[in-house]
C-alpha positions in Angstrom: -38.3 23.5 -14.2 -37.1 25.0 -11.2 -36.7 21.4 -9.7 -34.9 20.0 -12.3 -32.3 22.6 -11.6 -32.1 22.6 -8.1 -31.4 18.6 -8.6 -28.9 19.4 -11.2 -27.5 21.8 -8.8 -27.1 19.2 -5.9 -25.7 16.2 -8.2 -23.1 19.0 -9.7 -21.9 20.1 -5.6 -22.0 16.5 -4.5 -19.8 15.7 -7.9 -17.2 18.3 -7.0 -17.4 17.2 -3.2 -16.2 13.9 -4.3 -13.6 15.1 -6.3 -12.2 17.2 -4.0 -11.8 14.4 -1.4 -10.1 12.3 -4.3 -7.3 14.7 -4.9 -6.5 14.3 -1.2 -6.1 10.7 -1.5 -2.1 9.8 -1.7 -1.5 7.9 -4.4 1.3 5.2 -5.4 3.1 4.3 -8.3 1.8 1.0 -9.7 5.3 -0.1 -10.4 5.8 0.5 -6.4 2.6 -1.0 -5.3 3.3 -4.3 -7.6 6.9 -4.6 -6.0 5.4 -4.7 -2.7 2.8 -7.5 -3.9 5.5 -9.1 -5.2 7.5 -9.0 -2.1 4.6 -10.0 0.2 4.2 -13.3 -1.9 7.4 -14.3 -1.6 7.4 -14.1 2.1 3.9 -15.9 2.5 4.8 -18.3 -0.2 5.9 -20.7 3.0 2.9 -21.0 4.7 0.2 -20.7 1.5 -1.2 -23.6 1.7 -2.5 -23.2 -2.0 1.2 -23.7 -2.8 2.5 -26.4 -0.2 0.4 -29.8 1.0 -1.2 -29.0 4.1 -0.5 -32.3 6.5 -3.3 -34.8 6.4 -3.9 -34.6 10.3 -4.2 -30.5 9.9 -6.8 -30.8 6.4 -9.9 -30.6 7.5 -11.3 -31.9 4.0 -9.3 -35.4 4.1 -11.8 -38.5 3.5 -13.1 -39.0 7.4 -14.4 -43.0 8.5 -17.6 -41.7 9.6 -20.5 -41.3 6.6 -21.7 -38.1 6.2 -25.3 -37.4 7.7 -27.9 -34.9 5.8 -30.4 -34.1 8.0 
């Protein structure tokens, strides 16, 4: 019994520990956070090369003339 209360005990100050160093954290509006997502796209968007080709001599992936081995 005594045990079980003493571990209810810890898990209750380790709880309230946590909290208290999440109300410290500074937070951000989402609306804010979204704009700079936004705005860090759009200046990557150049050189994402998910949304532009990626020259054949650069890919790494193009078909090569050597087979490849397994070993």
């Amino acid at each position: 019994m005594f045990q079980t209360k003493q571990n209810d005990y810890e898990t209750l100050r380790k709880d309230l520990e946590q909290l208290r160093r999440e109300v410290r954290i500074e937070r951000m509006k989402v609306s804010k956070s979204v704009e700079d997502l936004v705005r860090f796209c759009q200046q990557s968007q150049g050189s994402d090369p998910l949304l532009n080709k990626i020259p054949s001599g650069d890919n790494p992936f193009t078909h090569q003339d050597r087979p490849c081995v397994v070993l």
